[in-house]
N, C-alpha and C positions, 0 to 999 in steps of 0.2 A: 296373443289374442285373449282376451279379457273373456271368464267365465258366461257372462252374460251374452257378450257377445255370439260366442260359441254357442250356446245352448238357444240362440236365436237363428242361427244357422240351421242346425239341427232340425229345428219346430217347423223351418219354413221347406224344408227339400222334403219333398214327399218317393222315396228310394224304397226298395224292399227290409232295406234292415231298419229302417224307421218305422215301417209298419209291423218287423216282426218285432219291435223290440215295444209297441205300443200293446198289441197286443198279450206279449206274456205281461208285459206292467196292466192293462184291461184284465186280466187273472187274477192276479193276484191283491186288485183292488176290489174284482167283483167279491173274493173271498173276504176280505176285509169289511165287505158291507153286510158280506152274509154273519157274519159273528156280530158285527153290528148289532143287526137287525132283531137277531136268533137270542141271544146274549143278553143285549141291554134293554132294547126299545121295544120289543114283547111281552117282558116279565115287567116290566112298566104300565105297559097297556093293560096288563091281564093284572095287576095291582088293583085299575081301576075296576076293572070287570069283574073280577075274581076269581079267575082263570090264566092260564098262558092262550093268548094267542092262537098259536098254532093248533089249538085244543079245542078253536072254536067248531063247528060244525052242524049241522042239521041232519037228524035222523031220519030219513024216509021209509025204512024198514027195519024193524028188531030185528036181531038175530033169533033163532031159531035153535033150541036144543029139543034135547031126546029125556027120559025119563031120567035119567042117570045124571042128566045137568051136562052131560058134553054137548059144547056147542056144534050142531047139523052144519048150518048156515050163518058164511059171517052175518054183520049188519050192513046195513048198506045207508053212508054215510056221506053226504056233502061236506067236504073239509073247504069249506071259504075260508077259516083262519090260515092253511098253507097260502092261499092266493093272495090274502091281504097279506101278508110277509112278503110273498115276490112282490106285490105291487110299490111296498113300502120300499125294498130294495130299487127296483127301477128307478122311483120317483128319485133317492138319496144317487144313484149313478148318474140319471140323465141331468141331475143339477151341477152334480159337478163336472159334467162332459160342457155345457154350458158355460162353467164359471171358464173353463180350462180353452172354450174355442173363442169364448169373448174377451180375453187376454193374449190369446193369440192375433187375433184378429187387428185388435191393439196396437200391438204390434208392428203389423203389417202395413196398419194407417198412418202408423207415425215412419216408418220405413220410406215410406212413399210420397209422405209431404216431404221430406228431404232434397230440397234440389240437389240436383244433380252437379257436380263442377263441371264446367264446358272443359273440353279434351283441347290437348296442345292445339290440331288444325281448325278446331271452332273458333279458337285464338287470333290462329297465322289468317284464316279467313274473314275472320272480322276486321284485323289493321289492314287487310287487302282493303277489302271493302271502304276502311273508311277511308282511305290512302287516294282510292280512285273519286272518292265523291271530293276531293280537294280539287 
């Protein structure tokens, strides 16, 4: 059985260990986007900003110290730049969960244009048939 073939078998049975083995591969891709994301495509963004990313944030409250300079009270801090990092992640997985089901799909459509070869008794049935219209 030809690799390809194989690994179209695979794609197309939906069993438990296809799912668990989708999922640790779904792991360890989400990890791969997170270094991505963390790694290249923030320190990019925050190039233009002049910032990282994940550093972005909106202050709604100072923090708070005492005479001495120790801080009482953290500050209280909207971190949108964590959220726009997940968001960026999402969008980079849900494209490729996309690239990955419309190739499957693919697949599937060309599986199933494939006539079918008629079985021996579709055969024996048809020379019946044509045998009786003689």
């Amino acid at each position: 059985m030809g690799f390809m073939k194989e690994f179209r078998d695979f794609a197309m049975k939906g069993n438990l260990v296809d799912i668990a083995v989708a999922f640790v591969m779904g792991g360890a891709f989400g990890k791969v986007v997170s270094s991505l994301t963390d790694k290249i495509v923030s320190p990019l963004i925050g190039m233009v900003g002049g910032t990282d990313l994940t550093k972005y944030g909106l202050t709604l409250k100072e923090a708070e110290t005492d005479a001495a300079g120790k801080v009482v009270k953290e500050a209280v801090v909207l971190g949108y730049g964590d959220f726009l990092t997940a968001l960026i992640n999402f969008i980079i997985v849900a494209f490729v969960m996309f690239v990955v089901i419309k190739a499957i799909n693919s697949m599937k459509k060309k599986q199933e244009e494939a006539p079918a070869a008629p079985s021996s008794t579709d055969q024996l049935l048809g020379e019946i048939r044509d045998l009786l219209k003689k």
